[in-house]
PDB file of N, CA, C, O and CB in Angstrom:
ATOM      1  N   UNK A   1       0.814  -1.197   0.000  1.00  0.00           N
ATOM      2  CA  UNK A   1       0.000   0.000   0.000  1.00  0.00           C
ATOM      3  C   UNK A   1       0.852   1.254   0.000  1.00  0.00           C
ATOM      4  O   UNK A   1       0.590   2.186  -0.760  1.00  0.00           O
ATOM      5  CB  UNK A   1      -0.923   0.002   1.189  1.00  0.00           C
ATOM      6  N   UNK A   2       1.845   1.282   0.825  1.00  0.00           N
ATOM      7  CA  UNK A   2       2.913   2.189   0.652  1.00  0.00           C
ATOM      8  C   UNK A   2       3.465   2.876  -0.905  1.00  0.00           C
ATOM      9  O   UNK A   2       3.552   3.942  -1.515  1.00  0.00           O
ATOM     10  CB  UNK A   2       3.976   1.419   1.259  1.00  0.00           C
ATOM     11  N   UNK A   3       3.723   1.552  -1.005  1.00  0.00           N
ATOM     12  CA  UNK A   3       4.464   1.814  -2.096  1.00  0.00           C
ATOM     13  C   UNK A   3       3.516   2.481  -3.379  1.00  0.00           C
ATOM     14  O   UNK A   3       3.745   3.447  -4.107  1.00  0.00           O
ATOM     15  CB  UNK A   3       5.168   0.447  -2.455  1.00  0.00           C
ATOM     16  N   UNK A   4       2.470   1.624  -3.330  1.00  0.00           N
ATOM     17  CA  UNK A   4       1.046   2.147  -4.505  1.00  0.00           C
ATOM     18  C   UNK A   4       1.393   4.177  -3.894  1.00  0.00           C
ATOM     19  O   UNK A   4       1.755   4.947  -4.783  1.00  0.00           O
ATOM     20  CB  UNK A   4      -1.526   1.078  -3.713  1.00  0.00           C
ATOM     21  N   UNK A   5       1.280   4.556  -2.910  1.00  0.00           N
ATOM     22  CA  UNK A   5       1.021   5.855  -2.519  1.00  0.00           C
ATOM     23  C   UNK A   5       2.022   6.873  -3.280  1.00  0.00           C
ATOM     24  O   UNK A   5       1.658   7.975  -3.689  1.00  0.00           O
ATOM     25  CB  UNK A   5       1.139   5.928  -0.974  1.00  0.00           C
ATOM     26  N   UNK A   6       3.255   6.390  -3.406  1.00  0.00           N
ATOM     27  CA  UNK A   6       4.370   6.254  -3.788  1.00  0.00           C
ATOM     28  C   UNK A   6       4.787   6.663  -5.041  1.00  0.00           C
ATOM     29  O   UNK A   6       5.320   7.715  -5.396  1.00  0.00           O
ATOM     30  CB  UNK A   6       4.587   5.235  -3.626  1.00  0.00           C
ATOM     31  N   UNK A   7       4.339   5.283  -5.904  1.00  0.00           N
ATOM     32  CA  UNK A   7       4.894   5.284  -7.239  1.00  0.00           C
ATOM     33  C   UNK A   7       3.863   5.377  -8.095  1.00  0.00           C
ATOM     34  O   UNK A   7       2.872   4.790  -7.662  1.00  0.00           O
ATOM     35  CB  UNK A   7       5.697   4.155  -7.566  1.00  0.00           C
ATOM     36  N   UNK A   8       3.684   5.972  -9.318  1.00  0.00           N
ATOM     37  CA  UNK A   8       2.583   6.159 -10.572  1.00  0.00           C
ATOM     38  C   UNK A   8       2.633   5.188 -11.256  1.00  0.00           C
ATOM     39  O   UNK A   8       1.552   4.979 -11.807  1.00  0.00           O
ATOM     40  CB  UNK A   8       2.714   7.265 -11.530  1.00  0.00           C
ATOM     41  N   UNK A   9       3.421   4.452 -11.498  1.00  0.00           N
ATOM     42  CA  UNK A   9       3.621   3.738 -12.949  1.00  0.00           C
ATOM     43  C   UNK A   9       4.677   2.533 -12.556  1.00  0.00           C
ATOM     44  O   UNK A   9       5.849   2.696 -12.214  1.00  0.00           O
ATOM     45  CB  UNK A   9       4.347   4.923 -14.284  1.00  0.00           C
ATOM     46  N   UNK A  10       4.039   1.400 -12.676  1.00  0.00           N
ATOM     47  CA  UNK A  10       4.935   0.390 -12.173  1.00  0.00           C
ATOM     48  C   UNK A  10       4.943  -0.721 -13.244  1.00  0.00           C
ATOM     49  O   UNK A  10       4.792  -1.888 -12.883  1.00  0.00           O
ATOM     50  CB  UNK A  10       4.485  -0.145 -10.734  1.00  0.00           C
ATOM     51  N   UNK A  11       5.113  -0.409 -14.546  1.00  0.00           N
ATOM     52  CA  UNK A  11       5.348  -1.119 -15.201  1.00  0.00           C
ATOM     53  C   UNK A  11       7.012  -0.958 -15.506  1.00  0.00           C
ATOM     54  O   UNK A  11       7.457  -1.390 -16.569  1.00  0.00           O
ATOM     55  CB  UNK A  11       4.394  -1.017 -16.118  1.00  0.00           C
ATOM     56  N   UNK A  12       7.649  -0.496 -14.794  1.00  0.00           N
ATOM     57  CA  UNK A  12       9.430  -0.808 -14.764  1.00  0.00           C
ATOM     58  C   UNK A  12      10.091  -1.417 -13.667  1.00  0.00           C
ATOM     59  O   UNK A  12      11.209  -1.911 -13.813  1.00  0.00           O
ATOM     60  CB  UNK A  12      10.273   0.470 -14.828  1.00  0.00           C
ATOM     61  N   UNK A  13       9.418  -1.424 -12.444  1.00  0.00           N
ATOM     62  CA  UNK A  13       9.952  -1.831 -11.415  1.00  0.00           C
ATOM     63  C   UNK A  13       9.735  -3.024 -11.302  1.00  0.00           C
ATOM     64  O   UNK A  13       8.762  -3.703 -11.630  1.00  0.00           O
ATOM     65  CB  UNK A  13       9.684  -1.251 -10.468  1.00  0.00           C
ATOM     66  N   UNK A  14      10.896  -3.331 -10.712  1.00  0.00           N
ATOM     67  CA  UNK A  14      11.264  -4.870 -10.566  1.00  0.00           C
ATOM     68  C   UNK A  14      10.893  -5.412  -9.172  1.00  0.00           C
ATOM     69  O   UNK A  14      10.698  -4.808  -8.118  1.00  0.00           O
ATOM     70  CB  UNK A  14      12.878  -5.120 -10.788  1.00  0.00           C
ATOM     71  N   UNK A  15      10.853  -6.673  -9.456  1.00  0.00           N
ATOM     72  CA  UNK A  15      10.789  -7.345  -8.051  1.00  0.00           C
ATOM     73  C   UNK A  15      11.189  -7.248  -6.871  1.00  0.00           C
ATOM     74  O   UNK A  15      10.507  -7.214  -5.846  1.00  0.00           O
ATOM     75  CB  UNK A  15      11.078  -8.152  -8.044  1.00  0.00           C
ATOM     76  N   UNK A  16      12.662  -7.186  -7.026  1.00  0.00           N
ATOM     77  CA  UNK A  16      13.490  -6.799  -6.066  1.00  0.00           C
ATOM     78  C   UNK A  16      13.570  -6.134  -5.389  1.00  0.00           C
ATOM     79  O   UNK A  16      14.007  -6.250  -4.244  1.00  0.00           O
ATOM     80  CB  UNK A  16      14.137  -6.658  -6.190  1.00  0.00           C
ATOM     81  N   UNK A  17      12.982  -4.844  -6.157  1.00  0.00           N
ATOM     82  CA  UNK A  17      12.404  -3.881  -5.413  1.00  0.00           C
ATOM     83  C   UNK A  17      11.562  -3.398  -4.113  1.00  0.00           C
ATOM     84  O   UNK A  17      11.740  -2.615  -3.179  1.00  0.00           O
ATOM     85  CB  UNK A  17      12.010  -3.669  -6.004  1.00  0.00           C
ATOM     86  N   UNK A  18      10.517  -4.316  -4.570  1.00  0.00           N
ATOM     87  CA  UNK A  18       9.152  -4.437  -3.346  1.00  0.00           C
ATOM     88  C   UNK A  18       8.823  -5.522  -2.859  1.00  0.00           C
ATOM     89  O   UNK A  18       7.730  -5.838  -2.389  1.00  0.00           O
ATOM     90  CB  UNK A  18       7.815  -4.072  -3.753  1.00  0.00           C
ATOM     91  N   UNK A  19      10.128  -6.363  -2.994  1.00  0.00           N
ATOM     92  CA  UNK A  19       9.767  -8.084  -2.311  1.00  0.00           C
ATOM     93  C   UNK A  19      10.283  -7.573  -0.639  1.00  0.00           C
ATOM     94  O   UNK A  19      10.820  -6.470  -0.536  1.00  0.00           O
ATOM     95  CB  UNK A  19      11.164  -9.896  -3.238  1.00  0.00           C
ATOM     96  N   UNK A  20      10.086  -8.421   0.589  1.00  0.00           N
ATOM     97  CA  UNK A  20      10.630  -8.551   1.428  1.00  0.00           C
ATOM     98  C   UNK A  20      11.741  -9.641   0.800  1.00  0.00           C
ATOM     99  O   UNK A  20      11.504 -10.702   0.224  1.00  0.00           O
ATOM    100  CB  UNK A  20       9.759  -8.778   2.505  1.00  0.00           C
ATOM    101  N   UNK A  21      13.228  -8.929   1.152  1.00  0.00           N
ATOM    102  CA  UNK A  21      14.022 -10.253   1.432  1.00  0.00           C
ATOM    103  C   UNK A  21      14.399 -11.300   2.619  1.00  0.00           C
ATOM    104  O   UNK A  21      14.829 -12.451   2.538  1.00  0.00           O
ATOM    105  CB  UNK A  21      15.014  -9.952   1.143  1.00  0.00           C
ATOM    106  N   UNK A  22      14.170 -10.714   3.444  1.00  0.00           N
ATOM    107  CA  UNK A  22      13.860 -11.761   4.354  1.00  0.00           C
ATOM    108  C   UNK A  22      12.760 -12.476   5.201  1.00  0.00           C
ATOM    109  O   UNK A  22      13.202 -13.088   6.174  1.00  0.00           O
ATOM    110  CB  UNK A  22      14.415 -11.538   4.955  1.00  0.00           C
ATOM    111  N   UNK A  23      11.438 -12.513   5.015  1.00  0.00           N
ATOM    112  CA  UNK A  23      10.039 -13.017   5.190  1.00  0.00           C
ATOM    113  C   UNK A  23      10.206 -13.532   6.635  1.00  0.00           C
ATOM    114  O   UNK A  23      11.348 -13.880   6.935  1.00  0.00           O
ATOM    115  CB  UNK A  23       9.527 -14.220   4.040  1.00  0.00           C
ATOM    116  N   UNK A  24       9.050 -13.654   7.768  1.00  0.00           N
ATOM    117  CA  UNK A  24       9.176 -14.012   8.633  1.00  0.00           C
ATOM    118  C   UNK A  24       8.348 -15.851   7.638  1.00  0.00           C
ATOM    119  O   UNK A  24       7.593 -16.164   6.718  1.00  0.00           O
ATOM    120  CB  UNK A  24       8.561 -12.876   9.971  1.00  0.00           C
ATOM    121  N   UNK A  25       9.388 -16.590   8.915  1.00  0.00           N
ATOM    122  CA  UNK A  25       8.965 -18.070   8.405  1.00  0.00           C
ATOM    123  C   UNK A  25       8.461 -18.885   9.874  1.00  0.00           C
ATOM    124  O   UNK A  25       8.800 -18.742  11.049  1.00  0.00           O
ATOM    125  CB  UNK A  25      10.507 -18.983   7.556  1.00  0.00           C
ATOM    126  N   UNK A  26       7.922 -19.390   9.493  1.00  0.00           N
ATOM    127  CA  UNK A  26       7.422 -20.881  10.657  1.00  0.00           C
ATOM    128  C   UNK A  26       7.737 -22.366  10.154  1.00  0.00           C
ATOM    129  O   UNK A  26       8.013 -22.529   8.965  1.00  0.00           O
ATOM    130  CB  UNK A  26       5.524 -20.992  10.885  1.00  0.00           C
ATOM    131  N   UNK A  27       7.705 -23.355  10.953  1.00  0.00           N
ATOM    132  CA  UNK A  27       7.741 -24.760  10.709  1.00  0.00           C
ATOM    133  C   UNK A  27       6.626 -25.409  10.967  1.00  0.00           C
ATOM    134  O   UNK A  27       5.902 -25.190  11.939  1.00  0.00           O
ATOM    135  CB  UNK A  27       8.667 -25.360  11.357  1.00  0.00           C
ATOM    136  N   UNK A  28       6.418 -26.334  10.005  1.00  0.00           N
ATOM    137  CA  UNK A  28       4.930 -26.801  10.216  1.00  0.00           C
ATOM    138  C   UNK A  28       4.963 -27.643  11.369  1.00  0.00           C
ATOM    139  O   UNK A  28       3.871 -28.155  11.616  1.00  0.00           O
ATOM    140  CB  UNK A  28       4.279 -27.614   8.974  1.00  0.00           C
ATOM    141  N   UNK A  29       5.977 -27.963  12.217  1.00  0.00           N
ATOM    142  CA  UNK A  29       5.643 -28.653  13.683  1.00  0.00           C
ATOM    143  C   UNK A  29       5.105 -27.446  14.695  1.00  0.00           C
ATOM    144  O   UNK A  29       4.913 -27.911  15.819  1.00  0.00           O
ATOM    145  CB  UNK A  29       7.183 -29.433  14.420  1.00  0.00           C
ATOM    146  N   UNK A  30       4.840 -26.182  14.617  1.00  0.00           N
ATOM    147  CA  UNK A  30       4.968 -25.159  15.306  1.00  0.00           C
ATOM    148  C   UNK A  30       3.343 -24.840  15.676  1.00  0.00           C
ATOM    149  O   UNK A  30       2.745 -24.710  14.607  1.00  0.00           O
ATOM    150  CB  UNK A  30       5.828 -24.070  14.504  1.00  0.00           C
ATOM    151  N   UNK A  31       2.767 -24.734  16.401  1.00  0.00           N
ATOM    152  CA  UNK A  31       1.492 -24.726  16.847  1.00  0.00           C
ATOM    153  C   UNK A  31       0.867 -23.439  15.543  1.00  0.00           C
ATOM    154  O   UNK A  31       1.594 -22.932  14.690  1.00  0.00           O
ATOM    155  CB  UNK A  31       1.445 -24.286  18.760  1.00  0.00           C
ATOM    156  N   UNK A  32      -0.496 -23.175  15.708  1.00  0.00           N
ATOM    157  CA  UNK A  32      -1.266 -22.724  14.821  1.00  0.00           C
ATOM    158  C   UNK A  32      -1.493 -20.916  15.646  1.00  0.00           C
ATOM    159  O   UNK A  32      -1.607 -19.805  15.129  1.00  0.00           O
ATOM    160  CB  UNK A  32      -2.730 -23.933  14.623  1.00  0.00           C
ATOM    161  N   UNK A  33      -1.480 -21.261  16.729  1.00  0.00           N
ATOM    162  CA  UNK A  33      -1.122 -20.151  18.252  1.00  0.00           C
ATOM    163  C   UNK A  33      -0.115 -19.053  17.963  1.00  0.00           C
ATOM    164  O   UNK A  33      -0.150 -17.829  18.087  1.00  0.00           O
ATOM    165  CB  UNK A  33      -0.300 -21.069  19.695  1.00  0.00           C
ATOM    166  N   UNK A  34       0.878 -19.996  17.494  1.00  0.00           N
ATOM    167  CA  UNK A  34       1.934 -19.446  17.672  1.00  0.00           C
ATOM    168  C   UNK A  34       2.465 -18.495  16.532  1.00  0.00           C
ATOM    169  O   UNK A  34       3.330 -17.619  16.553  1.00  0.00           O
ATOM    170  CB  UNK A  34       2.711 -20.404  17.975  1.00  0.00           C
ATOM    171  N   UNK A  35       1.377 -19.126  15.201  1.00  0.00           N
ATOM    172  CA  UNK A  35       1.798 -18.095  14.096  1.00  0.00           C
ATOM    173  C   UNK A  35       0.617 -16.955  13.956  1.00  0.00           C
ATOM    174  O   UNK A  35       0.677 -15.941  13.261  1.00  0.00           O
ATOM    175  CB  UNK A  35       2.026 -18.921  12.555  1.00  0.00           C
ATOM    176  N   UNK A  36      -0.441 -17.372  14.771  1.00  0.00           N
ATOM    177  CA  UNK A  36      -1.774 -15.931  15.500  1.00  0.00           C
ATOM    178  C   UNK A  36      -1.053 -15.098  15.951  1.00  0.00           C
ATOM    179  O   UNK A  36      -1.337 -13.951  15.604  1.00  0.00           O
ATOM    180  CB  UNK A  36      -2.945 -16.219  16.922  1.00  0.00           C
ATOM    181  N   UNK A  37       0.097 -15.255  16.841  1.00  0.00           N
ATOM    182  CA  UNK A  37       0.752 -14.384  17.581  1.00  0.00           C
ATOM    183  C   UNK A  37       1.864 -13.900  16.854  1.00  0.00           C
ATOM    184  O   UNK A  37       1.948 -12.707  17.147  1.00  0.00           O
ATOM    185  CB  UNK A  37       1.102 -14.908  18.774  1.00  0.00           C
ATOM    186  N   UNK A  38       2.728 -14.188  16.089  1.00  0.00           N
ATOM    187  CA  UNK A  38       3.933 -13.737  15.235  1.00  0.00           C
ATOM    188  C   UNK A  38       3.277 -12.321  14.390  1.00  0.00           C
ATOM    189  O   UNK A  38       3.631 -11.144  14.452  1.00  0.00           O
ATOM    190  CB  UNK A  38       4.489 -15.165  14.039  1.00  0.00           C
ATOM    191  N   UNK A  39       1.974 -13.110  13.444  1.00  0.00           N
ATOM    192  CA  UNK A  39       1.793 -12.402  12.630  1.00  0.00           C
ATOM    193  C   UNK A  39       0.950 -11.095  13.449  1.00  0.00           C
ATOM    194  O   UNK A  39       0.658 -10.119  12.759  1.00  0.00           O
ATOM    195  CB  UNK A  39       1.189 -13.194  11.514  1.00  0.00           C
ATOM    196  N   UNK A  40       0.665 -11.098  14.546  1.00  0.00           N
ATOM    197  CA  UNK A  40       0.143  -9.802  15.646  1.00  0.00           C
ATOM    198  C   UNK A  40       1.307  -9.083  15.973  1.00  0.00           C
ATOM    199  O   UNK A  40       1.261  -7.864  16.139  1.00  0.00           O
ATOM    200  CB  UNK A  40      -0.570 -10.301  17.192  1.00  0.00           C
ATOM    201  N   UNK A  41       2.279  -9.689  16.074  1.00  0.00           N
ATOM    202  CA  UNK A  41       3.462  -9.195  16.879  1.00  0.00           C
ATOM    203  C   UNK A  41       3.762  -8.422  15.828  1.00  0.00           C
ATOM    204  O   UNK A  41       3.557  -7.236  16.083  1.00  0.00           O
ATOM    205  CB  UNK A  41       4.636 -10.199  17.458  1.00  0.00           C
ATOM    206  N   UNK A  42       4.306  -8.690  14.377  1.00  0.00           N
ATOM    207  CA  UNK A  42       5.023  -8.294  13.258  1.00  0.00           C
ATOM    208  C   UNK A  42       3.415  -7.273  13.149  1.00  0.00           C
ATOM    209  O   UNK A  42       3.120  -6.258  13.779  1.00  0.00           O
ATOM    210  CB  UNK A  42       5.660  -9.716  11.885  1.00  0.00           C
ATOM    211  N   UNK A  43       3.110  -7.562  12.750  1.00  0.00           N
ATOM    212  CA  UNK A  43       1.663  -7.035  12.141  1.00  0.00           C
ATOM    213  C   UNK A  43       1.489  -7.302  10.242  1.00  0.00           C
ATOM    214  O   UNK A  43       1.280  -6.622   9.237  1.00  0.00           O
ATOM    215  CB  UNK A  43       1.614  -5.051  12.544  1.00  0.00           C
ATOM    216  N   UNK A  44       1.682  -8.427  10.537  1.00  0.00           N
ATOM    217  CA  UNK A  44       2.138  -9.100   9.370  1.00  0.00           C
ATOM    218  C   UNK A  44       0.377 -10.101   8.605  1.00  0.00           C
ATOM    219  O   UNK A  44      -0.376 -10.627   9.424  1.00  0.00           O
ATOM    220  CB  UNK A  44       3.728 -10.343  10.079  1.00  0.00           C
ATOM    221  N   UNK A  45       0.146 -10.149   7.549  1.00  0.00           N
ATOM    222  CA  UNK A  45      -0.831 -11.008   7.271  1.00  0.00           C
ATOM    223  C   UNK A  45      -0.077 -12.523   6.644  1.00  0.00           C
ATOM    224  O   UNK A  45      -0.943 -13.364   6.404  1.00  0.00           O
ATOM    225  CB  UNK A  45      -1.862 -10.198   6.213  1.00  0.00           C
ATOM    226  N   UNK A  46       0.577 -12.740   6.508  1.00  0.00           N
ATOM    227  CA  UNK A  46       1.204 -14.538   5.782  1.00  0.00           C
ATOM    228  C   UNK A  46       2.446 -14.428   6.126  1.00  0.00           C
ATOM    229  O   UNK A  46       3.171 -13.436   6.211  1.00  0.00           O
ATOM    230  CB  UNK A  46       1.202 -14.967   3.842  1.00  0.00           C
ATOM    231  N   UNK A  47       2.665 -15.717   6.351  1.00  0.00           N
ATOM    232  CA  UNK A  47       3.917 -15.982   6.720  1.00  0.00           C
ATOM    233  C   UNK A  47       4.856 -17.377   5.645  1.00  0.00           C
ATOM    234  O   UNK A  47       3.946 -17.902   5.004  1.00  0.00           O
ATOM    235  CB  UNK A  47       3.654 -16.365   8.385  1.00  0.00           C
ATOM    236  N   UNK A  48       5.830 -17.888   5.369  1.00  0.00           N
ATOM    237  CA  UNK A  48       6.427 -18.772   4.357  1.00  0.00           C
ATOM    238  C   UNK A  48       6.443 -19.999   5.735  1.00  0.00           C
ATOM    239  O   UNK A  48       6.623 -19.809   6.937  1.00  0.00           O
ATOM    240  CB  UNK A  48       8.189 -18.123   3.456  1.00  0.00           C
ATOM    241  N   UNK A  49       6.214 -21.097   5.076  1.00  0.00           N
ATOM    242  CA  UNK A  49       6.021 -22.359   5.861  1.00  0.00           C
ATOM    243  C   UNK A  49       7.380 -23.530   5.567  1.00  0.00           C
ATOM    244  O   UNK A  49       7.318 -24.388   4.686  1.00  0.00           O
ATOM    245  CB  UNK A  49       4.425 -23.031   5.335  1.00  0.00           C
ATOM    246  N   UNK A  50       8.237 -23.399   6.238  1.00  0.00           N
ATOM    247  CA  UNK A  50       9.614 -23.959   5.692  1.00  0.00           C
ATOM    248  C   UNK A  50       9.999 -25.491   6.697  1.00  0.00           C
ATOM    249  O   UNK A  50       9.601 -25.749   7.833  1.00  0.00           O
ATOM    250  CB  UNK A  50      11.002 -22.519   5.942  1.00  0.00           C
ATOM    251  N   UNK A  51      10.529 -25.979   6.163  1.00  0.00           N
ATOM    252  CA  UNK A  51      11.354 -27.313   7.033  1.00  0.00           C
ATOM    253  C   UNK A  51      12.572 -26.710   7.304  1.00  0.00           C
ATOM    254  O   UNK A  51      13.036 -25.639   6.913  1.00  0.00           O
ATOM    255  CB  UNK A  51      11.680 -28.884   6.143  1.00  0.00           C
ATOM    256  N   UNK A  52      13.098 -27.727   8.172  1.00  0.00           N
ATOM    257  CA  UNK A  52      14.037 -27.603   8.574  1.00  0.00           C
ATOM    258  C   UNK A  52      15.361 -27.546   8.319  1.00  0.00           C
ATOM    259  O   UNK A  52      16.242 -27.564   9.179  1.00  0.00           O
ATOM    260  CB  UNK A  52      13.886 -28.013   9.005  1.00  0.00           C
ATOM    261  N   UNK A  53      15.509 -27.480   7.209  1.00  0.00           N
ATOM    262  CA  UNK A  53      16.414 -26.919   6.095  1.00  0.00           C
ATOM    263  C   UNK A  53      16.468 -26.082   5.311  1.00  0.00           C
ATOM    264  O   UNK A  53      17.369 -25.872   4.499  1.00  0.00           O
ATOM    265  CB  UNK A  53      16.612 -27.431   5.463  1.00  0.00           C
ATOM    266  N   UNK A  54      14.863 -25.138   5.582  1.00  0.00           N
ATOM    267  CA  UNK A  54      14.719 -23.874   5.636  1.00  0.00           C
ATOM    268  C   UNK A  54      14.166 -23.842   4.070  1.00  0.00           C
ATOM    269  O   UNK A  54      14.034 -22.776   3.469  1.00  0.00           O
ATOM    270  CB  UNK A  54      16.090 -23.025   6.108  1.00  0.00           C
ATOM    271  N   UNK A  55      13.838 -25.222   3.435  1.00  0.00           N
ATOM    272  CA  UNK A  55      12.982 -25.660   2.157  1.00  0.00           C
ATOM    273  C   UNK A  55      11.665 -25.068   2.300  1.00  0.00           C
ATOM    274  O   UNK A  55      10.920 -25.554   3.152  1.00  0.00           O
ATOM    275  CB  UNK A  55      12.804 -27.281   1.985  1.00  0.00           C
ATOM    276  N   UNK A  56      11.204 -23.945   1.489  1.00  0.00           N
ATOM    277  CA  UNK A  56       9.619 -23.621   1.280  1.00  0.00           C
ATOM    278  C   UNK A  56       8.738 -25.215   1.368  1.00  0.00           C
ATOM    279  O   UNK A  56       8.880 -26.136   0.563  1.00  0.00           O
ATOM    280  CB  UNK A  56       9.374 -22.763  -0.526  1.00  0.00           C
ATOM    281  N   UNK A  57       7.922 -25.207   2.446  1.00  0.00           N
ATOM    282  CA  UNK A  57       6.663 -26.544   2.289  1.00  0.00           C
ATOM    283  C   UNK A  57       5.400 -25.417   2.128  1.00  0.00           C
ATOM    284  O   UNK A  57       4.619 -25.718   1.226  1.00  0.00           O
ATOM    285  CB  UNK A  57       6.403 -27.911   4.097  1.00  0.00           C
ATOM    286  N   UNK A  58       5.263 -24.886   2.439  1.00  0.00           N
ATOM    287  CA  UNK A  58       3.874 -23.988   2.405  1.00  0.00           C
ATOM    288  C   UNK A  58       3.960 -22.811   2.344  1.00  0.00           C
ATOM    289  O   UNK A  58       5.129 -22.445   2.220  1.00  0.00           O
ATOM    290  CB  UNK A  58       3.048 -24.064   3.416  1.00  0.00           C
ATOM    291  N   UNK A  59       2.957 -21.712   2.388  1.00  0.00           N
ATOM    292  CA  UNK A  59       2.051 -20.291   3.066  1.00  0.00           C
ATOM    293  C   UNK A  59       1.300 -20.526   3.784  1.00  0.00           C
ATOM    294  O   UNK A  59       0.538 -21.491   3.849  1.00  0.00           O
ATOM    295  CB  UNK A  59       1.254 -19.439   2.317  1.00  0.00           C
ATOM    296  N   UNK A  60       1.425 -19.658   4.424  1.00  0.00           N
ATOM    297  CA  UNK A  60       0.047 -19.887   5.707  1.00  0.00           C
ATOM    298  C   UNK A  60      -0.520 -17.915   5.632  1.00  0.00           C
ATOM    299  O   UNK A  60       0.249 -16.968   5.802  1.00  0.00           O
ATOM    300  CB  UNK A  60       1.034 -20.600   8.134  1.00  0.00           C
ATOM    301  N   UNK A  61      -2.034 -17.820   5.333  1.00  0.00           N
ATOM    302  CA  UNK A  61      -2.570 -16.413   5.217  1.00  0.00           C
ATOM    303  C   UNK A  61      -3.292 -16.468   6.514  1.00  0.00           C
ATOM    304  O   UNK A  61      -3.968 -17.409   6.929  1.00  0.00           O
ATOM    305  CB  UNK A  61      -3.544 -16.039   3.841  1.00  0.00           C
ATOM    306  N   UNK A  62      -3.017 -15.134   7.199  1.00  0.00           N
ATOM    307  CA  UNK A  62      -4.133 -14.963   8.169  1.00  0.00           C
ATOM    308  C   UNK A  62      -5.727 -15.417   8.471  1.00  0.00           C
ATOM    309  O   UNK A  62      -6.347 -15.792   9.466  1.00  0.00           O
ATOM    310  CB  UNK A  62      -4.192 -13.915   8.104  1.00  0.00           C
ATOM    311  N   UNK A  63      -6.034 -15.180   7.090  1.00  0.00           N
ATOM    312  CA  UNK A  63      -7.390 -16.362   6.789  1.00  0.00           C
ATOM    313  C   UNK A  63      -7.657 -17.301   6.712  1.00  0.00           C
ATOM    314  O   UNK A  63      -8.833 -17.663   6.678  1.00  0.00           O
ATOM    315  CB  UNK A  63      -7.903 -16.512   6.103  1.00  0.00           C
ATOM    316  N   UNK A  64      -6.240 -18.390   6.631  1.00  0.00           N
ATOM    317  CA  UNK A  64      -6.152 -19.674   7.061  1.00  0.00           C
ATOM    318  C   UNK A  64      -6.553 -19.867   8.463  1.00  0.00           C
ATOM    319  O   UNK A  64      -7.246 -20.845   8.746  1.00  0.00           O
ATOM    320  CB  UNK A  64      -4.883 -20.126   6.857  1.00  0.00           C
ATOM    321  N   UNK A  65      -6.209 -19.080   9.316  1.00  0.00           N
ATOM    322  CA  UNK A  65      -6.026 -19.281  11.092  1.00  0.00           C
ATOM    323  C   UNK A  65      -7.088 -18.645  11.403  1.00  0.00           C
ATOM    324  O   UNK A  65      -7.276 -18.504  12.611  1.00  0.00           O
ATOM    325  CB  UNK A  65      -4.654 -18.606  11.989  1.00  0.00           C
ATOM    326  N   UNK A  66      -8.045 -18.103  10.517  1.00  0.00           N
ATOM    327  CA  UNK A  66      -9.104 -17.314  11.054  1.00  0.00           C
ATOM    328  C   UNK A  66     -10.497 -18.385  10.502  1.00  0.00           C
ATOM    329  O   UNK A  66     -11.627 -18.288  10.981  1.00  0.00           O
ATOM    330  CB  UNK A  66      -9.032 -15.511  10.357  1.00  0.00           C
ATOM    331  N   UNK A  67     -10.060 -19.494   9.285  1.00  0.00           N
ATOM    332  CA  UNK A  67     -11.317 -20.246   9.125  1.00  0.00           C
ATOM    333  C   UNK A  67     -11.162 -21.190  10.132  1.00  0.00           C
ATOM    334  O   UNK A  67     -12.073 -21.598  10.852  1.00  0.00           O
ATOM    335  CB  UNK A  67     -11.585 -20.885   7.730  1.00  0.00           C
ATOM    336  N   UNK A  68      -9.798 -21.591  10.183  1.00  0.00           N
ATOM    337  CA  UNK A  68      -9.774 -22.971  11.682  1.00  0.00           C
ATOM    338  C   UNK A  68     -10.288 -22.067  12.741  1.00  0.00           C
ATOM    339  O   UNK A  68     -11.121 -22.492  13.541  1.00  0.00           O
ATOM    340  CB  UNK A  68      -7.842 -23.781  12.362  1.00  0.00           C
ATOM    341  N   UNK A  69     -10.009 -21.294  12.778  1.00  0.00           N
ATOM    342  CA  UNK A  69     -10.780 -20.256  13.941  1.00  0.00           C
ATOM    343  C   UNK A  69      -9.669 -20.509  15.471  1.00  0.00           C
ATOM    344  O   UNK A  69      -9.906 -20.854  16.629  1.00  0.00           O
ATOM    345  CB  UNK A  69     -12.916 -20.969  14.332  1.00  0.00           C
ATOM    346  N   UNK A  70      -8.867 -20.264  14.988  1.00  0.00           N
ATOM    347  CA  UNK A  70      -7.356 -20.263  15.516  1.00  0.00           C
ATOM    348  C   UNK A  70      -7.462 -18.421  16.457  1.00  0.00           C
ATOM    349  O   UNK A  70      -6.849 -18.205  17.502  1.00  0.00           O
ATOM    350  CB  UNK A  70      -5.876 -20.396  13.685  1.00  0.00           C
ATOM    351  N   UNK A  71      -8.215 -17.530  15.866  1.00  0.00           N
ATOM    352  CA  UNK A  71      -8.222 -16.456  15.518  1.00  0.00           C
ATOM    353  C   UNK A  71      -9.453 -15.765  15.458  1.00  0.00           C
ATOM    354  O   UNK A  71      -9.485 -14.594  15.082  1.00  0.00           O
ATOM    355  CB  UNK A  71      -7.663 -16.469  14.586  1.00  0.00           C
TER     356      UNK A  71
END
């Protein structure tokens, strides 16, 4: 949203640009609690769902934890 406020014309800008490079991540052994609370803490809506070798297994969206009703 920032960035929309920002810039007019974003048919030049690159990825790199407006990606996070470092994403907050969780492990899917990690309670459902615990990523309610990360993404409150950060004030974050999704988080990257990684093993333990730090391999992408999933996304997890705030609306995931809000249909289990985690939330």
């Amino acid at each position: 949203r920032r960035l929309v406020e920002r810039v007019q014309d974003f048919t030049h800008i690159l990825i790199c640009v407006v990606m996070h490079a470092d994403p907050r991540r969780i492990h899917p052994e990690q309670l459902a609690d615990d990523a309610g609370a990360i993404m409150e803490q950060y004030r974050i809506n999704q988080m990257l769902v990684v093993d333990a070798d730090d391999v992408l297994v999933g996304a997890l969206h705030i609306h995931d934890l809000t249909r289990a009703k985690v939330i």
